[in-house]
N, C-alpha and C positions, 0 to 999 in steps of 0.2 A: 504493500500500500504506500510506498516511499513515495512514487510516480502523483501518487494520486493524491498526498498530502503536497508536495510541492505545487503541483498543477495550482490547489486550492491557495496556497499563499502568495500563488504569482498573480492569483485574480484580488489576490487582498488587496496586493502591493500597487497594482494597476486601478483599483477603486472600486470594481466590479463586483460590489459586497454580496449580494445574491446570489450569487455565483462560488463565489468563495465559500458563502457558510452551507450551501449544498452539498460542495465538497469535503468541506469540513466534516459534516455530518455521513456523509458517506462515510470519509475514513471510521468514523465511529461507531458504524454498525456492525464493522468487523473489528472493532478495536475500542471497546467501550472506556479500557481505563486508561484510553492513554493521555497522559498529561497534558501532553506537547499539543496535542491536537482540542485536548479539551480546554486547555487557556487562551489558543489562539482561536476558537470560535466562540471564547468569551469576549476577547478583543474585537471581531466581528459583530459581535452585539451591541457591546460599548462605541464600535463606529456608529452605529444606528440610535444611538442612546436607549437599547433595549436592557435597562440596567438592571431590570431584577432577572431577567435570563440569562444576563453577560454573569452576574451573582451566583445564580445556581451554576453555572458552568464552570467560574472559578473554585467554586467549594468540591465539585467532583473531581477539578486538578488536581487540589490541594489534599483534598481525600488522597487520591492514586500515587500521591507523592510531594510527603508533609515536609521534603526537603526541597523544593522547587521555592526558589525566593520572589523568584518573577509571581509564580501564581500566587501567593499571599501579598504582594502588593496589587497586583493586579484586583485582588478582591477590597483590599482597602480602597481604592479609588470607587468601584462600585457599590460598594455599602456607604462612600462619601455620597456618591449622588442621590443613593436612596435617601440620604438624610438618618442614616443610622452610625451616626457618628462614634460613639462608644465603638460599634462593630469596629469600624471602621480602624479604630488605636489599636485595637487587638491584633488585626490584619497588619496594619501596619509593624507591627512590635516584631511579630512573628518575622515577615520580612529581613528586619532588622537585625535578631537574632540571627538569623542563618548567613546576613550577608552586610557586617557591621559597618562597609564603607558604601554601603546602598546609601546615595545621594538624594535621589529621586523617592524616595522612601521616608530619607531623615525630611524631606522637604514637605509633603504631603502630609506626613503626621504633624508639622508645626502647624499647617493650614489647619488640620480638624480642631486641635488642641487651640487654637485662636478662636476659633468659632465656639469652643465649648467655655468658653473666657478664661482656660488657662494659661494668661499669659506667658510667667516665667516659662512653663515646662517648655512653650511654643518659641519661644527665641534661644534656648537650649538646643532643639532641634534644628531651627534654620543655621543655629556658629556650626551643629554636626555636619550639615548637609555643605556649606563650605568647608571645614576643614576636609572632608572626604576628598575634597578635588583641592587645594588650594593653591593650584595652576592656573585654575580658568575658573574663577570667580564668578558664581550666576549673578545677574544682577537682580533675579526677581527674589532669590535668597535674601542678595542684601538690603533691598528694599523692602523685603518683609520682616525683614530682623529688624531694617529701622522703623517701620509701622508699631510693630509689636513693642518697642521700647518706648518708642512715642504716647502710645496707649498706657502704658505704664505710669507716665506722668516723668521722663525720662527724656525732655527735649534733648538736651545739653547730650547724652549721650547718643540718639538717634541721628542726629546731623553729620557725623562721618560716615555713617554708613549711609544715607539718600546721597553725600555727598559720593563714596564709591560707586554706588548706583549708576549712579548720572557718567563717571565715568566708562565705564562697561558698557552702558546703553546710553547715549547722550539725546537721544531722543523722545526717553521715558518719560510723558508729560506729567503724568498723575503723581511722580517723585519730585517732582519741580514744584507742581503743588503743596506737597505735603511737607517741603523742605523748607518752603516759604512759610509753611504754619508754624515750623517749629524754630525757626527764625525768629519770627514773631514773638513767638510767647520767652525766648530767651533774650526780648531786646533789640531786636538786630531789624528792626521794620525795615530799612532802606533798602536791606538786603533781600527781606524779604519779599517786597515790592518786584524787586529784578526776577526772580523766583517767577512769580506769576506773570511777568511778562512774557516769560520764555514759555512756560508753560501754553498761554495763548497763544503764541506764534506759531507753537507745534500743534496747538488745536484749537481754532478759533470758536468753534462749537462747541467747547466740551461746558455745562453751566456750571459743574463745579469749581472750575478756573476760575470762571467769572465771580462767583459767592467768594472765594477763597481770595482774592483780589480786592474786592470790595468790603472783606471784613478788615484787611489790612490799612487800605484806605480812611475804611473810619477812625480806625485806630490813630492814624497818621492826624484826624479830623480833618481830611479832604474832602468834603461833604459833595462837593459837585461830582469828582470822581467815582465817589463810592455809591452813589445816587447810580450812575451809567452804571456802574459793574451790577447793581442788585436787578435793575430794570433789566441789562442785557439776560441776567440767571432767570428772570420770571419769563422772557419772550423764548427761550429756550425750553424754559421748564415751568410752566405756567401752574403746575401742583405745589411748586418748591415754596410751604410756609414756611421757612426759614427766611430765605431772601423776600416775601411777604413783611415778616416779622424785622429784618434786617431795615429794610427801604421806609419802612414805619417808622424806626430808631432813628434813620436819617433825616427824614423831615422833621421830623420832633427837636433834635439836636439842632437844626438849623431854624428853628421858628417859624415852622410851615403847617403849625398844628389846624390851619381851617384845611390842608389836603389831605388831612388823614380819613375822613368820611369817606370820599371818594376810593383814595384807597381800600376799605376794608371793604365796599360792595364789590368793589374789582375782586376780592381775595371769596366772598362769600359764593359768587357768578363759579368761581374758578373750582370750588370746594363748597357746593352746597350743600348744608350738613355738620360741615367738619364744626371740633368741637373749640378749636384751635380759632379760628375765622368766625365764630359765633361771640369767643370771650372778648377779642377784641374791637370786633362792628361795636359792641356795647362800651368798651373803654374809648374809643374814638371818636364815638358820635355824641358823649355825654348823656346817652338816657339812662333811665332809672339805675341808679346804682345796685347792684344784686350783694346779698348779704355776706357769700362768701365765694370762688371760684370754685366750678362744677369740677367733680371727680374725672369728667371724661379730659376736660381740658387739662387739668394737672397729671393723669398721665400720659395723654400724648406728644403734652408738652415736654415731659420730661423721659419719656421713651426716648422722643427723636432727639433730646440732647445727649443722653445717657455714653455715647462712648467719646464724644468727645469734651463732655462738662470738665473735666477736671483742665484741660489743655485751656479751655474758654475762657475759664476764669482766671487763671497763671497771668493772661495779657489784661486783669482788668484791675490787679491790685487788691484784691478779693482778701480781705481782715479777719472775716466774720470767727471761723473757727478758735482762732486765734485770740482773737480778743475775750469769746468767751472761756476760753483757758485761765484767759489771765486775770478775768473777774473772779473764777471759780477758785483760782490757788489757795489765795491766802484762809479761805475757810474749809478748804478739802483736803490744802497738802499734809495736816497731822493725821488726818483719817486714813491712811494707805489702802491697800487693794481691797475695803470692807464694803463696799457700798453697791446697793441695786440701781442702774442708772441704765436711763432709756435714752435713747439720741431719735428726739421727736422728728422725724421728716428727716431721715440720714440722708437721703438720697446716697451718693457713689461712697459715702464715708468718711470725709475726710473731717469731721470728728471725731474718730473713730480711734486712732492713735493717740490723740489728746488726751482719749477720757481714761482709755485705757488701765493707764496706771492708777485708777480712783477706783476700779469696777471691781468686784467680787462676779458680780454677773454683769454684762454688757448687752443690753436689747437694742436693736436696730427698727423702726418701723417708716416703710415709707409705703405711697402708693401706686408707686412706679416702678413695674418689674425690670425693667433696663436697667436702672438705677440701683437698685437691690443687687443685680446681676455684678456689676461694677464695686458694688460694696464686699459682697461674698469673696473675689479676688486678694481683699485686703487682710483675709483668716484674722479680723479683728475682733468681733461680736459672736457672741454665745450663742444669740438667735438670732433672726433677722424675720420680720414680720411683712407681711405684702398688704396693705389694709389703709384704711381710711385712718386719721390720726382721732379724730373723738372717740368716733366707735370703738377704737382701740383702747383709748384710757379709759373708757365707761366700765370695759370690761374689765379693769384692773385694780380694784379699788385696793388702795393703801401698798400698792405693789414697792414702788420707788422714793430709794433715798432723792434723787437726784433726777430733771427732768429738763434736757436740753433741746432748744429748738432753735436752731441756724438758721434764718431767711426763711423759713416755714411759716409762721403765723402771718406773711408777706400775702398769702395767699387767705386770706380770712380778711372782710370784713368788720363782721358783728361777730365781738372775740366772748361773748358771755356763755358759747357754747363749748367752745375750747378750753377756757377759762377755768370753769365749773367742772368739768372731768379731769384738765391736769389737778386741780385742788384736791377731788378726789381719790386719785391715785397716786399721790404724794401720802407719802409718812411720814406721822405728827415730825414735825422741828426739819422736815423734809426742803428743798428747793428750787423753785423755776428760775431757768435762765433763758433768755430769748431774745432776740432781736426784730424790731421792726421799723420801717421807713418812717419818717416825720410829715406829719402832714403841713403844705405851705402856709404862709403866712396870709395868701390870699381867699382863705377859706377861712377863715377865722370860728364861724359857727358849726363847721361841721366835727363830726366824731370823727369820720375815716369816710376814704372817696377812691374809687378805682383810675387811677394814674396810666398814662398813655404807654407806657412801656410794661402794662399789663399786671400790675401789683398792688396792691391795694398801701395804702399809706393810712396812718392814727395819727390824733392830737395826742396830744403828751396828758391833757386832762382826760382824756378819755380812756386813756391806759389806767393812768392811774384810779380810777375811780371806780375802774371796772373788777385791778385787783384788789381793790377794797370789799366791792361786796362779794365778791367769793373767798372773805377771810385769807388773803394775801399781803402779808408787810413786805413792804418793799424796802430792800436791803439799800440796794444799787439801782441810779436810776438817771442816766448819762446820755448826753448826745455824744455822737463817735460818726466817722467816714467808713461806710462799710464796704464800699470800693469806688473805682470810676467808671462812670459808663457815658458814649457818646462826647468825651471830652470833658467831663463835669463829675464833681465827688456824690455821691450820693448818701445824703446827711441820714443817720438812723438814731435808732436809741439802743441802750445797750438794759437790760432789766435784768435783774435778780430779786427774785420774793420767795419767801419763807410763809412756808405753814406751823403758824404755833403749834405748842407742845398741848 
């Protein structure tokens, strides 16, 4: 059957897939276990994107001969596409095993392992799959070694490898992109600027160029430029609520807030429905203020930020965590690791280190599974909850020493709901800390009012009075800069209250 296996893989090689896996399967009705034949009419199948038949086919290789490395990678890529990624690490290991300088193997399993958001193990594998060859340098290795370290929260160290990238493939746009972001966030705007220009050159269509251009721009506060790059991402990609979201921030920064109505029916026409394009027609157009931001919008909002919030915030000056550290010290640091402490609204974590050393138990709750997914990566927190932030304290009564909330209560208007369950769920001599925006000077009568950049902002009387009647003394009770956004600091309060004993 030599003849008639060869025939079959010269139709492979030629394209004439139909052809080939009839032959293929010929060869196998006289030769049911043979490897060779049954990984290469899995390969046949996988031309066709026939992947759970190209699947069984590799598993009957792999069966017939559990030494074949080819056939256990070959089934790692197909249980990749089935989306049975687990399977998929298994397959891949097995590969690995049997053939330790499989490149193409270490490379693939960093890709599943990214996707299952284990980062570290995933840029482990991409340094394997280069050292394996380190004559001939892949560039999509080194570009995903530097993605993956990027995602880490690791600019500073991701920038020589986009930079080796670019040299092995100097026409890799989406690396010009990403190198420009991590530019950005380490300082380097000018540079980062040239970044996306190249990037466009090599692809004037592509819209993420244009977002990734235009966030740098604003950054720069080149309001006219950053204006064209967001408008260019929406005529490109007319779904893209980011650059929605983005081109909003720019008019707003520039004092163009009577265009923002128009805007948001342009965004609601584009995404009728969406929950994202509903919270903000209402922040833009000024009607009825709503009592708190709906669930659906808090977590699409913060889905679609979730992989690269930590990178977003690195370029805005972002205090919050930090400062609530350093409100908390002086009354927590004799307490050492005794204490039950919930991080209200974690989102990806990054309070999570902070509290750390204060915690006995460490609870995580937010409503946004992207963000929770990003927090998990940090092996910081005990638990980590997926849930609405009341609902949750309601259920917890007198659970926590200690009850922090970062830029969460941001998203609440009418806090007597929020309020009244952290109170509850504190223990006696227990503590809220939280932070939230200041409302202007130009509203003088009101309690709190939903602000154009989508966040809801308190009077300093209105806090306070609120944690008064849910038996709240307020310890600490500060204005502070909690970052910058669009060119401008954005003034908050910083609050600490205590539930008597």
């Amino acid at each position: 059957m030599a003849d008639a296996f060869e025939t079959a893989k010269s139709f492979h090689q030629a394209g004439r897939l139909a052809e080939a896996e009839a032959g293929y399967r010929a060869v196998l009705d006289s030769e049911p276990e043979n490897a060779d034949v049954l990984n290469m009419l899995g390969n046949v199948l996988a031309d066709q994107q026939r992947w759970q038949e190209a699947a069984d086919s590799y598993r009957r290789a792999v069966a017939a001969r559990p030494d074949k490395a080819a056939a256990h990678y070959n089934l790692g890529n197909a249980l990749s596409a089935l989306d049975l990624l687990r399977d998929a690490v298994q397959a891949y290991q097995q590969a690995i095993a049997l053939r330790p300088d499989y490149a193409k193997a270490h490379f693939n399993l960093g890709n599943v392992l990214f996707d299952l958001g284990q980062l570290s193990d995933a840029a482990g594998c991409y340094r394997q799959a280069l050292d394996a060859d380190p004559g001939h340098p892949d560039a999509a290795a080194l570009y995903n070694l530097a993605r993956t370290l990027h995602r880490q929260g690791q600019a500073s160290l991701a920038i020589p490898f986009y930079r080796k990238a670019l040299q092995f493939q100097p026409r890799f746009h989406s690396a010009y992109g990403e190198l420009g972001m991590a530019l950005l966030e380490t300082g380097k705007p000018q540079e980062a600027i040239r970044c996306h220009q190249r990037a466009l050159e090599l692809d004037p269509d592509e819209p993420a160029a244009h977002f990734y251009s235009g966030r740098t721009l604003l950054t720069l506060l080149q309001f006219d430029a950053a204006e064209a790059a967001f408008r260019r991402t929406l005529e490109l990609d007319p779904q893209s609520n980011d650059a929605y979201r983005a081109l909003g921030q720019v008019l707003d920064a520039s004092g163009r807030q009577s265009e923002l109505p128009a805007l948001a029916e342009a965004w609601l026409r584009a995404r009728p429905g969406d929950p994202e394009a509903i919270h903000y027609q209402t922040a833009w157009t000024g009607s009825e203020t709503p009592r708190r931001a709906s669930d659906d919008f808090v977590r699409a909002t913060f889905d679609g930020f979730a992989e690269d919030f930590d990178a977003i915030v690195q370029t805005l000056n972002y205090r919050v965590p930090q400062l609530l550290h350093d409100a908390l010290s002086a009354s927590l640091e004799s307490r050492g690791a005794t204490l039950a402490i919930l991080d209200a609204g974690c989102g990806t974590g990054l309070c999570g280190p902070l509290l750390r050393g204060w915690a006995a138990r460490l609870v995580g709750v937010d409503l946004s599974a992207g963000m929770l997914d990003r927090a998990r990566r940090r092996q910081t927190y005990d638990e980590l909850v997926e849930g609405e932030l009341t609902a949750y304290l309601q259920q917890s009564p007198e659970a926590f020493d200690v009850i922090v909330s970062a830029d969460t209560l941001v998203y609440f208007g009418d806090l007597d709901p929020v309020l009244s369950a952290a109170a509850e769920a504190l223990k006696a001599d227990g503590c809220l800390a939280f932070t939230l925006e200041i409302l202007t000077a130009a509203e003088p009568d009101a309690a709190y009012g939903l602000q154009s950049h989508g966040r809801f902002s308190h009077s300093e009387d209105y806090v306070r009075g609120r944690l008064s009647a849910h038996g709240l003394e307020v310890d600490k009770f500060e204005r502070v800069i909690l970052r910058a956004e669009g060119g401008r600091d954005v003034h908050g309060l910083l609050v600490l209250a205590n539930k008597p004993r």
